[in-house]
MILUMVO-541595 format. One record per residue: residue in one letter; x, y, z of N, C-alpha, C in turn. Coordinates in nm, 2 decimals. Example, Ala and Ser with C-alpha at 12.3 -4.5 7.8 and 13.67 -1.06 7.14 Angstrom:
BEGIN
['A',[1.32,-0.57,0.78],[1.23,-0.45,0.78],[1.32,-0.33,0.78]]
['S',[1.28,-0.22,0.71],[1.37,-0.11,0.71],[1.29,0.00,0.79]]
***
This chain:
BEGIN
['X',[-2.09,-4.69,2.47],[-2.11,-4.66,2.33],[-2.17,-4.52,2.31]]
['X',[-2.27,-4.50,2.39],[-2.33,-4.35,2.39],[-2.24,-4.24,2.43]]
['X',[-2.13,-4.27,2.52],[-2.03,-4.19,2.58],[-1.95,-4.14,2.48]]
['X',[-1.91,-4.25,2.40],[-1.83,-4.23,2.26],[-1.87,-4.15,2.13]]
['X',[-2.03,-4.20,2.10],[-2.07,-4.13,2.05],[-2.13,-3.94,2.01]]
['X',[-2.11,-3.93,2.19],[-2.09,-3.78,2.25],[-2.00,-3.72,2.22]]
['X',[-1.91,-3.82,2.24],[-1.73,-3.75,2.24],[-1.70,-3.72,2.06]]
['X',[-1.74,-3.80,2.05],[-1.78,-3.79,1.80],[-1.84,-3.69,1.78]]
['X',[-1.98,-3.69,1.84],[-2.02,-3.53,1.77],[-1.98,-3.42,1.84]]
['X',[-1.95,-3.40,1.95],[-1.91,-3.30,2.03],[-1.74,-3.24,1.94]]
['X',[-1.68,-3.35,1.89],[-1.53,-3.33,1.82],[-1.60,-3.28,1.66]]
['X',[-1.70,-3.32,1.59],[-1.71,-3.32,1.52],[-1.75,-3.12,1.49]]
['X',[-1.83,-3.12,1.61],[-1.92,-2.99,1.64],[-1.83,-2.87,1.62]]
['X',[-1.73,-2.94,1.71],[-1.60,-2.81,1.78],[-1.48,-2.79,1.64]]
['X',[-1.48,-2.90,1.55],[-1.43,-2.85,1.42],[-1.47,-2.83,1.33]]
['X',[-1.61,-2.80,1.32],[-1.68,-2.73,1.22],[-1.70,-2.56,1.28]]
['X',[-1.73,-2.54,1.43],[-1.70,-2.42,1.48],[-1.56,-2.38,1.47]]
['X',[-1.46,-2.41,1.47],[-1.32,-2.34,1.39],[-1.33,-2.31,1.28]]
['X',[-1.37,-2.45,1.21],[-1.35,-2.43,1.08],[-1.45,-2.24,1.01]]
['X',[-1.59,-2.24,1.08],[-1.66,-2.15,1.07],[-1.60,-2.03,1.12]]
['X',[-1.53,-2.04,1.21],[-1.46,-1.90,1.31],[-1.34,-1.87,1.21]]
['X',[-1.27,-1.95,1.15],[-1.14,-1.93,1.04],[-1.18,-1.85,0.90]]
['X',[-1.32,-1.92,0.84],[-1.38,-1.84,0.70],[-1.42,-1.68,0.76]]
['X',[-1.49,-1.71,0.91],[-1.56,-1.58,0.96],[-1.41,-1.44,0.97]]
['X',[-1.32,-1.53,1.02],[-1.18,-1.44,1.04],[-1.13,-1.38,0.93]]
['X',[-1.14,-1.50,0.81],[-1.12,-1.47,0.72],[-1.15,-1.35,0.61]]
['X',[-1.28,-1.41,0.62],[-1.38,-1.26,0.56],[-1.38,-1.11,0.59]]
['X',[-1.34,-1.15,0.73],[-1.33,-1.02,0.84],[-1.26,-0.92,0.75]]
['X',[-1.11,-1.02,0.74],[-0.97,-0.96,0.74],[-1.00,-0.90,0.57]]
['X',[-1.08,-0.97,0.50],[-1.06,-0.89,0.36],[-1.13,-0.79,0.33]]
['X',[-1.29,-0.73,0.43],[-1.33,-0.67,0.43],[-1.24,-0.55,0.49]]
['X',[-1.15,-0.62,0.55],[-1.05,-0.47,0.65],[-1.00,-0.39,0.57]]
['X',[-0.88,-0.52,0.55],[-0.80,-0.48,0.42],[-0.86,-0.37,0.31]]
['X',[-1.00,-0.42,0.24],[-1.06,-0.34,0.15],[-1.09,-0.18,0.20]]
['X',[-1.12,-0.18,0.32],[-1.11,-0.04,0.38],[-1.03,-0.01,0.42]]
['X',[-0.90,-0.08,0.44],[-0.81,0.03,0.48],[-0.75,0.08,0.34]]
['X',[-0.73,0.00,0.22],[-0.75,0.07,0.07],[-0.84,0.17,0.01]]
['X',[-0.97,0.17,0.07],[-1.07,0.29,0.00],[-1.05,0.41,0.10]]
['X',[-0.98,0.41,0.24],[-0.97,0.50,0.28],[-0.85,0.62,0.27]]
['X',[-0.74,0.56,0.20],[-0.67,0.63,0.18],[-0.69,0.76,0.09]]
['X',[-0.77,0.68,-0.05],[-0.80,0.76,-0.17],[-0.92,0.82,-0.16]]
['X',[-1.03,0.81,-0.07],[-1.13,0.89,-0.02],[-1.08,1.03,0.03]]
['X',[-1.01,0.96,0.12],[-0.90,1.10,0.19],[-0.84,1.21,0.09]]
['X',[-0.76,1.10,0.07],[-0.67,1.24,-0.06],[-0.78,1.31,-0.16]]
['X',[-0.86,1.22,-0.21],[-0.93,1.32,-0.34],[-1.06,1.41,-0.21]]
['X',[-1.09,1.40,-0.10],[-1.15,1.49,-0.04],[-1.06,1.62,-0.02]]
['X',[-0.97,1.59,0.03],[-0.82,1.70,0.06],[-0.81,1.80,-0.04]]
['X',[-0.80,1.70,-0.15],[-0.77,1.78,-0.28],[-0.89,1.88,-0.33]]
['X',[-0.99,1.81,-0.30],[-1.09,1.91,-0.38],[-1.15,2.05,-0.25]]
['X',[-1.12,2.01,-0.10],[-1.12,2.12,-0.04],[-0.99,2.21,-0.08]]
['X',[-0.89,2.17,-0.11],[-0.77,2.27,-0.07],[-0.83,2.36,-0.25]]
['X',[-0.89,2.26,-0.43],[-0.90,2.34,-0.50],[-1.02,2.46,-0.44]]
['X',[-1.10,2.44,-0.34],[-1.24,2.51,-0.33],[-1.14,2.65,-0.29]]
['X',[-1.04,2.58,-0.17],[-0.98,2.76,-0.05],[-0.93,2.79,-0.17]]
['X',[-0.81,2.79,-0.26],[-0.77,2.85,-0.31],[-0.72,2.83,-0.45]]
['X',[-0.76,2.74,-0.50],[-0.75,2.71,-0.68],[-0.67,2.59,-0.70]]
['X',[-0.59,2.56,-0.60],[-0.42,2.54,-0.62],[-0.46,2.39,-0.68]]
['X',[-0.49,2.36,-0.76],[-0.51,2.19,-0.75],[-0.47,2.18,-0.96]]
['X',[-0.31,2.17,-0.98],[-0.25,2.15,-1.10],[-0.29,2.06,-1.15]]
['X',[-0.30,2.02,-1.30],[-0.27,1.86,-1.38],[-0.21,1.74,-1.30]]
['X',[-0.10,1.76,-1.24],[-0.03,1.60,-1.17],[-0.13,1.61,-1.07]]
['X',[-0.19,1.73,-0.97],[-0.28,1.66,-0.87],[-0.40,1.61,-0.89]]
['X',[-0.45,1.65,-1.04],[-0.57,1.62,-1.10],[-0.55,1.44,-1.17]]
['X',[-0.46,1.43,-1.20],[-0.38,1.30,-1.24],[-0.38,1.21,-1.13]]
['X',[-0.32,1.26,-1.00],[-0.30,1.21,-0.91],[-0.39,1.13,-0.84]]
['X',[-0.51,1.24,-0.83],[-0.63,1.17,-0.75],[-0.71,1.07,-0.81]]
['X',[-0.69,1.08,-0.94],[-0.75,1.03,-1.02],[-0.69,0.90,-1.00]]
['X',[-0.58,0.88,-1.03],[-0.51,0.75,-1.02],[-0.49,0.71,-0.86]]
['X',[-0.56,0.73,-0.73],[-0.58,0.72,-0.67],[-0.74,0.63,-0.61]]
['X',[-0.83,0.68,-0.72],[-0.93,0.66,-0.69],[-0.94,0.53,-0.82]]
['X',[-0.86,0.54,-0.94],[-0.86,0.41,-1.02],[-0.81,0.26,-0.87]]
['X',[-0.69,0.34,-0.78],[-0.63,0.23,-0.69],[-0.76,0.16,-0.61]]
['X',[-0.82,0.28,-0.61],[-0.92,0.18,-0.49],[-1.03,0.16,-0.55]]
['X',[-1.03,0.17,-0.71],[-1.15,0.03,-0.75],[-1.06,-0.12,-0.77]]
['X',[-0.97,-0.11,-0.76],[-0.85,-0.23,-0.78],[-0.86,-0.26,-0.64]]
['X',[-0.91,-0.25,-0.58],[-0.93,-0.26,-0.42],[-1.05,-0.35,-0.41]]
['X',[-1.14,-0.27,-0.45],[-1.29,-0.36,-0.47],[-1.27,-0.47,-0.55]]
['X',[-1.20,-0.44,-0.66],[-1.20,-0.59,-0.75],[-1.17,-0.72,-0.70]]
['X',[-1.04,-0.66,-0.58],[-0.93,-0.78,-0.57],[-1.07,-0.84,-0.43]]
['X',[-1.13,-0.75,-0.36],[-1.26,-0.79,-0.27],[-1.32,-0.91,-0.33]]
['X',[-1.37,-0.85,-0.43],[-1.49,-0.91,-0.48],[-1.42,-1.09,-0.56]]
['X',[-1.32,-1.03,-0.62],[-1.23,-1.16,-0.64],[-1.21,-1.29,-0.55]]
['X',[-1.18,-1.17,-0.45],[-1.14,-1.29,-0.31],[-1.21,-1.34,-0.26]]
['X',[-1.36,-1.33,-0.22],[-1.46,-1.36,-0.16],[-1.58,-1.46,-0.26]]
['X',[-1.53,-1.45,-0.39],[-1.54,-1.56,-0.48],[-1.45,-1.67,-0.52]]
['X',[-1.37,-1.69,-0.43],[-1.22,-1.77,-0.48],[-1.11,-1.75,-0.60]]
['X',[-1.12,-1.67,-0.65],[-1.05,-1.60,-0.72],[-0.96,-1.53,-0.72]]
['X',[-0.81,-1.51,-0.78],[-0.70,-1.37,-0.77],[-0.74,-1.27,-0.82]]
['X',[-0.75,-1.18,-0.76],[-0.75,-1.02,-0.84],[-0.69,-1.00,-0.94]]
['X',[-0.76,-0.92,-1.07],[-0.68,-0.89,-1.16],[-0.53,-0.78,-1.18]]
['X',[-0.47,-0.83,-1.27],[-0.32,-0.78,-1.28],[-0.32,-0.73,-1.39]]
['X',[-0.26,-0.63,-1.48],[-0.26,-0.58,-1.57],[-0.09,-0.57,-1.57]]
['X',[-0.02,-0.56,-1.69],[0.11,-0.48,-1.69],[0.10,-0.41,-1.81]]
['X',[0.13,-0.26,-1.76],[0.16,-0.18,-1.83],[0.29,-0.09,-1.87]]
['X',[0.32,-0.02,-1.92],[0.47,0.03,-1.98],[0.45,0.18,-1.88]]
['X',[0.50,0.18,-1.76],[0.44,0.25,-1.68],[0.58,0.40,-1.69]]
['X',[0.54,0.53,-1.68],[0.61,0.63,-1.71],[0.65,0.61,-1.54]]
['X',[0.81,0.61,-1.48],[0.80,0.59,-1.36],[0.81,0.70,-1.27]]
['X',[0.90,0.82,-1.35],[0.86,0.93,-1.31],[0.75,1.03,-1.25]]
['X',[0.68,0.99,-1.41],[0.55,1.08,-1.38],[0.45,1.01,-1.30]]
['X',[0.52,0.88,-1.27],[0.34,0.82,-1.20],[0.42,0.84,-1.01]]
['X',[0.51,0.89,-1.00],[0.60,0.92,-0.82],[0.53,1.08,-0.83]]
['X',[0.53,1.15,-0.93],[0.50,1.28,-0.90],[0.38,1.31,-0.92]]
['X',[0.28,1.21,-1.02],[0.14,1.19,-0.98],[0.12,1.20,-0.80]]
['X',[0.18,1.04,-0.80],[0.14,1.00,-0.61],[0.19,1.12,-0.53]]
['X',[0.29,1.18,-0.58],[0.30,1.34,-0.44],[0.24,1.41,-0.44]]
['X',[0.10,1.45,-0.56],[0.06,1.56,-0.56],[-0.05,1.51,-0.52]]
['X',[-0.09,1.37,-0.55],[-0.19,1.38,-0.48],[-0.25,1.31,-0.31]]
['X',[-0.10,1.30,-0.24],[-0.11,1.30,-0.12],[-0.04,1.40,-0.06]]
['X',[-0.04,1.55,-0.15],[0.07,1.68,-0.10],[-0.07,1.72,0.03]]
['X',[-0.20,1.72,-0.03],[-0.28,1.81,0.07],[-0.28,1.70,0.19]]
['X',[-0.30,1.62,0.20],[-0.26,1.53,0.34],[-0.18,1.57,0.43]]
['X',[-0.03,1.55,0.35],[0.09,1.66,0.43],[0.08,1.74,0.46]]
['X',[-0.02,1.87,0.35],[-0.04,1.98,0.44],[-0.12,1.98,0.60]]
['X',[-0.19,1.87,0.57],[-0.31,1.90,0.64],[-0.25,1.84,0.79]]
['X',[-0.16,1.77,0.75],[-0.02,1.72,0.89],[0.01,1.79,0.96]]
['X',[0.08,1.92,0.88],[0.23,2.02,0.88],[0.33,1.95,0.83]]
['X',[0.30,1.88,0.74],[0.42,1.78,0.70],[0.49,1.83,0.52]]
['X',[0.54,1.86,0.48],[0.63,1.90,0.38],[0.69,1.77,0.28]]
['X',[0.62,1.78,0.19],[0.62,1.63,0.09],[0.68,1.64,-0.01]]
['X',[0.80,1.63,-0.03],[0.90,1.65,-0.12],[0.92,1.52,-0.26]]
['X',[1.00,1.56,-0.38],[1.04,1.40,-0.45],[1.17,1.43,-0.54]]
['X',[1.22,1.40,-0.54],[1.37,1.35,-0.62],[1.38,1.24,-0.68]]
['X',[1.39,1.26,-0.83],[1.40,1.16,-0.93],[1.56,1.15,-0.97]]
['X',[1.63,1.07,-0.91],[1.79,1.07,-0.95],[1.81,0.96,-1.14]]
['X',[1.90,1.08,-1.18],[1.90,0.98,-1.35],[1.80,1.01,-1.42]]
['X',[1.80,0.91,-1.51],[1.75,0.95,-1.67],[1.57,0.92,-1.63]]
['X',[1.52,0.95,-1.71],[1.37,0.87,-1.69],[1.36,0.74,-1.77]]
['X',[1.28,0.69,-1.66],[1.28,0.52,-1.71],[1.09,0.51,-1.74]]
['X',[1.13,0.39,-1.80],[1.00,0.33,-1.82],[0.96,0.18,-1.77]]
['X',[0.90,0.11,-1.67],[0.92,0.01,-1.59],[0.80,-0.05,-1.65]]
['X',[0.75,-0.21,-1.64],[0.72,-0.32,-1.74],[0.58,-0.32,-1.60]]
['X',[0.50,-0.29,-1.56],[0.43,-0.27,-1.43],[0.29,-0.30,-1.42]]
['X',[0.19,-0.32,-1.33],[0.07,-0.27,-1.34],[0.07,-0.14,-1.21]]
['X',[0.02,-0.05,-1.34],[0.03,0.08,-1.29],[-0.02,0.14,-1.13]]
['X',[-0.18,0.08,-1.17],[-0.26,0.10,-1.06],[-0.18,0.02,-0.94]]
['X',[-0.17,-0.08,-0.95],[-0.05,-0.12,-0.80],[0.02,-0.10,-0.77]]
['X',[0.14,-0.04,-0.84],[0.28,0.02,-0.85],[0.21,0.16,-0.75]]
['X',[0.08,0.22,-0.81],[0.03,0.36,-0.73],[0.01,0.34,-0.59]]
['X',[-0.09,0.24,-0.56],[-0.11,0.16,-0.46],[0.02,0.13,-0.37]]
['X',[0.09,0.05,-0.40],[0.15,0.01,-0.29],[0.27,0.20,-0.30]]
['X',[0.31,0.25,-0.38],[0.35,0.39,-0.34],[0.29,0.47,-0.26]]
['X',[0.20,0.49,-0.29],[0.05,0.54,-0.23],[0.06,0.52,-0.03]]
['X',[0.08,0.40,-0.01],[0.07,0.36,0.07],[0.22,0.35,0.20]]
['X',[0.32,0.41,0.11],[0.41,0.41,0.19],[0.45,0.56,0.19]]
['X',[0.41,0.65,0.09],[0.37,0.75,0.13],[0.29,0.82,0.30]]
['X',[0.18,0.72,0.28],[0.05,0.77,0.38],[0.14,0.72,0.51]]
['X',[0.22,0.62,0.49],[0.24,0.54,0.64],[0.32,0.65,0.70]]
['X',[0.47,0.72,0.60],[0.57,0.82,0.64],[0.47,0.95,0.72]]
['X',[0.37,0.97,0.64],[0.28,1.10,0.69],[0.22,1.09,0.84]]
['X',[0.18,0.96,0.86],[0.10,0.89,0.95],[0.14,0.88,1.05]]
['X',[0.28,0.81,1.03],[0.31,0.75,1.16],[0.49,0.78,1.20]]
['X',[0.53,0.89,1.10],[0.70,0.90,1.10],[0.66,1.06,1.14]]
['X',[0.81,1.11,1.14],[0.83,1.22,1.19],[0.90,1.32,1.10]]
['X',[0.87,1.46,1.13],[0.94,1.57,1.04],[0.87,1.55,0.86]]
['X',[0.98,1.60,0.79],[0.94,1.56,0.66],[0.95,1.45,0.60]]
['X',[0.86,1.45,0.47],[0.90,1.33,0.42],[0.94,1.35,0.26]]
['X',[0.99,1.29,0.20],[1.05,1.27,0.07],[1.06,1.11,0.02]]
['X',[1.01,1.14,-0.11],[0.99,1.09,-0.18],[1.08,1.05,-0.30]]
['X',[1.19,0.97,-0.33],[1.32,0.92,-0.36],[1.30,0.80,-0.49]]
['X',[1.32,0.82,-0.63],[1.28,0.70,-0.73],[1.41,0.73,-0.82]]
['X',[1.44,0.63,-0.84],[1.55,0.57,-0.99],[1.57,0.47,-1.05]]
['X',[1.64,0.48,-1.19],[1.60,0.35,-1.23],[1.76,0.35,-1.25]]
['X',[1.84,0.18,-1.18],[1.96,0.14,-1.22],[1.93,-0.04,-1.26]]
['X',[2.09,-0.01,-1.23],[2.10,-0.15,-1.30],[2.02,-0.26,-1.26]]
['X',[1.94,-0.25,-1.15],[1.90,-0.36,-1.07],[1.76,-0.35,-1.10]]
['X',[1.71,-0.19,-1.15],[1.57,-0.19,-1.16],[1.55,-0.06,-1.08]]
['X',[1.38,-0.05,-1.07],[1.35,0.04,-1.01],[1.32,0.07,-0.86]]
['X',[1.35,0.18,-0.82],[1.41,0.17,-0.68],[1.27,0.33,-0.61]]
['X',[1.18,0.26,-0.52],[1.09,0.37,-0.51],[1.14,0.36,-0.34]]
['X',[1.20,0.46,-0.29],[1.22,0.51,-0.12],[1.16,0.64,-0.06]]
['X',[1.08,0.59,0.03],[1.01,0.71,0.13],[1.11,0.72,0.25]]
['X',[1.11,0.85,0.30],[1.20,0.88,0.41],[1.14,0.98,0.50]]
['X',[1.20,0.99,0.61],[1.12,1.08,0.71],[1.24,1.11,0.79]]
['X',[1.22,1.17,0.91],[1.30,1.25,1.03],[1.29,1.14,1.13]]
['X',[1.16,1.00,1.12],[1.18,0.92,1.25],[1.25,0.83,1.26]]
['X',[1.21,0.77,1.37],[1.35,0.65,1.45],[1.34,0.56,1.36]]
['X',[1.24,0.46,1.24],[1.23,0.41,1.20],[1.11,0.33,1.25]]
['X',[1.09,0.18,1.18],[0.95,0.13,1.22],[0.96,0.07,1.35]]
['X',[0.87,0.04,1.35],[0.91,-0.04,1.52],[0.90,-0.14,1.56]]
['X',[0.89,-0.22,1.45],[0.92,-0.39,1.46],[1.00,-0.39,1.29]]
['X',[1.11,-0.52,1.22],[1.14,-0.54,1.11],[1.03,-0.59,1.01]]
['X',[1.02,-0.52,0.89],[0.96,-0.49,0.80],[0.91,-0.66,0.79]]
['X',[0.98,-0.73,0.76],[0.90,-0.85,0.77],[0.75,-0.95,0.87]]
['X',[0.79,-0.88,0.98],[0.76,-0.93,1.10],[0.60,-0.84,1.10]]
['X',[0.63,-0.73,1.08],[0.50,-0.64,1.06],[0.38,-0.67,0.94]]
['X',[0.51,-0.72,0.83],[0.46,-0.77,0.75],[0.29,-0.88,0.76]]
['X',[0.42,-0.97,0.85],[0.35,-1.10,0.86],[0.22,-1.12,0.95]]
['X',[0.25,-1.03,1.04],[0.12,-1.01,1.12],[-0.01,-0.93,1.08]]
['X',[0.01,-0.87,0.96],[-0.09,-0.79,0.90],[-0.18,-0.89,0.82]]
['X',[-0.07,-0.97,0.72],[-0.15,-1.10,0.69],[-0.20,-1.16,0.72]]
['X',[-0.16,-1.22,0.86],[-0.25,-1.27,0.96],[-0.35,-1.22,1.03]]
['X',[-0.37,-1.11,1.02],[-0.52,-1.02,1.04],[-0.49,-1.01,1.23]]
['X',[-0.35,-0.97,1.23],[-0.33,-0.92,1.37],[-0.26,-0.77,1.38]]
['X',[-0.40,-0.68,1.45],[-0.34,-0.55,1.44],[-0.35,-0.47,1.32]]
['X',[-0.37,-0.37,1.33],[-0.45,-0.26,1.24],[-0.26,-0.20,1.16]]
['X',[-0.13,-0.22,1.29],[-0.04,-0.20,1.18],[0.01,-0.26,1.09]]
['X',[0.06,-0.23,0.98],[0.09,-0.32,0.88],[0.09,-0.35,0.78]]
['X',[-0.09,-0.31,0.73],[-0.11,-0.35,0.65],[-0.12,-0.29,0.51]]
['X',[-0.06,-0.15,0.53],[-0.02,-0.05,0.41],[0.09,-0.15,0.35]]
['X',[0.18,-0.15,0.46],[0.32,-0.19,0.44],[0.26,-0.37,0.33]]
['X',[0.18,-0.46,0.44],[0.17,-0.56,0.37],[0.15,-0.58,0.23]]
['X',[0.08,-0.49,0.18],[0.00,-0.43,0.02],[0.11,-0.40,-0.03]]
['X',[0.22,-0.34,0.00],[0.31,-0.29,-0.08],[0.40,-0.38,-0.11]]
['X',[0.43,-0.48,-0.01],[0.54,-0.62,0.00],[0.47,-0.68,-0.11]]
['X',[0.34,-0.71,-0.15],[0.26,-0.79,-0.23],[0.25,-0.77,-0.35]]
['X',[0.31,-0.65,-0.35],[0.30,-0.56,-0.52],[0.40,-0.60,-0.55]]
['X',[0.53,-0.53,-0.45],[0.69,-0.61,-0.49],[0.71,-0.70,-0.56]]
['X',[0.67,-0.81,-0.44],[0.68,-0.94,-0.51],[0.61,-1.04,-0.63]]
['X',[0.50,-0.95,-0.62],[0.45,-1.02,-0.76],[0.50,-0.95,-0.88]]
['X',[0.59,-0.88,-0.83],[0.65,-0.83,-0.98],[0.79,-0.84,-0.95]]
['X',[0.83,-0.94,-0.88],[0.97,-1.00,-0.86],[1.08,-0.90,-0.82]]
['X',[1.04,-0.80,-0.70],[1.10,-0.77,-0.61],[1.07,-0.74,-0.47]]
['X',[1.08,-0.67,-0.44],[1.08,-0.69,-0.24],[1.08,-0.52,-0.19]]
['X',[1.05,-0.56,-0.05],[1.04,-0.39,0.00],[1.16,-0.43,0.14]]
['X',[1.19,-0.33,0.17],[1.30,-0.32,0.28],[1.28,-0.19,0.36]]
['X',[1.33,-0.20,0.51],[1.33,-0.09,0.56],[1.46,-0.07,0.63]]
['X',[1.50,0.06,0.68],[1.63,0.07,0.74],[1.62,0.23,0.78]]
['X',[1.68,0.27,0.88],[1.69,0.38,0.99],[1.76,0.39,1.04]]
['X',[1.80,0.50,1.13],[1.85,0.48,1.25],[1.79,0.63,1.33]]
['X',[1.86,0.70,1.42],[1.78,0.73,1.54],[1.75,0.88,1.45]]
['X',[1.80,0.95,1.33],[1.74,1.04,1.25],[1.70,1.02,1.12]]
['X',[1.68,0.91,1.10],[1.65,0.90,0.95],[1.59,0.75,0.96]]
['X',[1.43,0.76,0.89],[1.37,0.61,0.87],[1.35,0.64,0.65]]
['X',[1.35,0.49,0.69],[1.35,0.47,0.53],[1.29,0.30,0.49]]
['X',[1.22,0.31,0.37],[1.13,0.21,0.31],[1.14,0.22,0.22]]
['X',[1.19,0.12,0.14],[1.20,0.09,0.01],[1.15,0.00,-0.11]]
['X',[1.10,0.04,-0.18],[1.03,-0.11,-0.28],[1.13,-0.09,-0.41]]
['X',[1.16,-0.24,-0.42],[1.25,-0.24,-0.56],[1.20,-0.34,-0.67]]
['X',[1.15,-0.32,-0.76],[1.13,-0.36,-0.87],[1.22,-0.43,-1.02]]
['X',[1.26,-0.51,-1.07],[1.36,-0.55,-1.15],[1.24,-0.43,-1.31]]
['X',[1.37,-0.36,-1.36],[1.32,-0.29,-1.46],[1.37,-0.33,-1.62]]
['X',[1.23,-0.31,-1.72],[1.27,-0.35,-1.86],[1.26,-0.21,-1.94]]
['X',[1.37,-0.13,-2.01],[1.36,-0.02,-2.07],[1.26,-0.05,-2.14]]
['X',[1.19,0.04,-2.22],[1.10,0.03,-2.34],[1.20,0.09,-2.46]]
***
């Protein structure tokens, strides 16, 4: 009877130590997450304000840019502080300019590129649209697949947005072999708080789909490419 009752608390013991090791992992992973979001826009608006100090160059879209970079990563904190209270982060939809918010995000991750040797280009194919969004996310997860082409791809990168029949279509491209596992699978493991890669890419699948579309990737041995597509409502 005593043997038994060993074997009870001892089971009992060892699934409350999971259960504590799972919140602890937990917590971990959203405090990561939260910094790997504040680091991006720390970055750029430091970049930015050294490259205005050397030599002036810092226009309206990169003043816009940073700006709406550094709005991304209080949407960072929120969704933190959300999460760690049981709560979703807040969502906003806005009637988002789609144009001007891709040429916001280039200018203000252009000094990054420079600071690469990297060459950050954007082409808006077609009419200008106006997409049904929340803005600060739409920045965010662009934001983020920006940083990853700079980061971790090769040659230049460009920056590719239009709006057709299907919706809005945001594609980053580079000179590399592409990613190195399928966009899902990278995905999934980021979620799961395995491995520091991923998790740009994760944040951006998340934005997709809460606004009922998806991200994709595709390459081959000169050209990598990443795409988020959005279903779009003219205004």
């Amino acid at each position: 009877m005593i043997a038994a009752s060993g074997w009870i608390a001892a089971l009992v013991v060892g699934v409350w130590v999971l259960k504590l090791r799972s919140v602890l992992g937990w917590r971990t992973e959203l405090v990561t997450r939260a910094c790997h979001e504040l680091r991006g826009p720390i970055t750029v608006a430091r970049l930015g304000v050294e490259r205005a100090g050397r030599d002036g160059s810092l226009g309206p879209d990169a003043v816009r840019g940073i700006d709406l970079e550094l709005a991304s990563a209080g949407v960072a904190l929120e969704d933190l502080s959300a999460a760690l209270a049981g709560r979703p982060g807040p969502w906003r939809v806005d009637a988002v300019d789609a144009p001007a918010l891709l040429a916001e995000s280039v200018e203000a991750f252009r000094p990054l590129a420079l600071a690469r040797g990297v060459d950050l280009g954007l082409r808006w194919r077609g009419k200008p649209a106006v997409v049904h969004a929340d803005r600060l996310r739409l920045a965010q997860a662009t934001g983020n697949l920006i940083a990853n082409a700079i980061e971790h791809g090769e040659g230049n990168v460009e920056l590719h947005g239009r709006a057709g029949a299907h919706g809005l279509e945001i594609e980053v491209t580079d000179a590399g072999r592409g990613l190195s596992s399928p966009v899902a699978d990278l995905v999934a493991h980021a979620r799961a708080g395995r491995g520091r890669r991923g998790r740009g890419l994760a944040i951006a699948a998340e934005v997709a789909e809460r606004h009922g579309g998806s991200l994709m990737a595709d390459g081959d041995d000169a050209r990598s490419s990443v795409s988020l597509s959005i279903p779009l409502r003219r205004s």
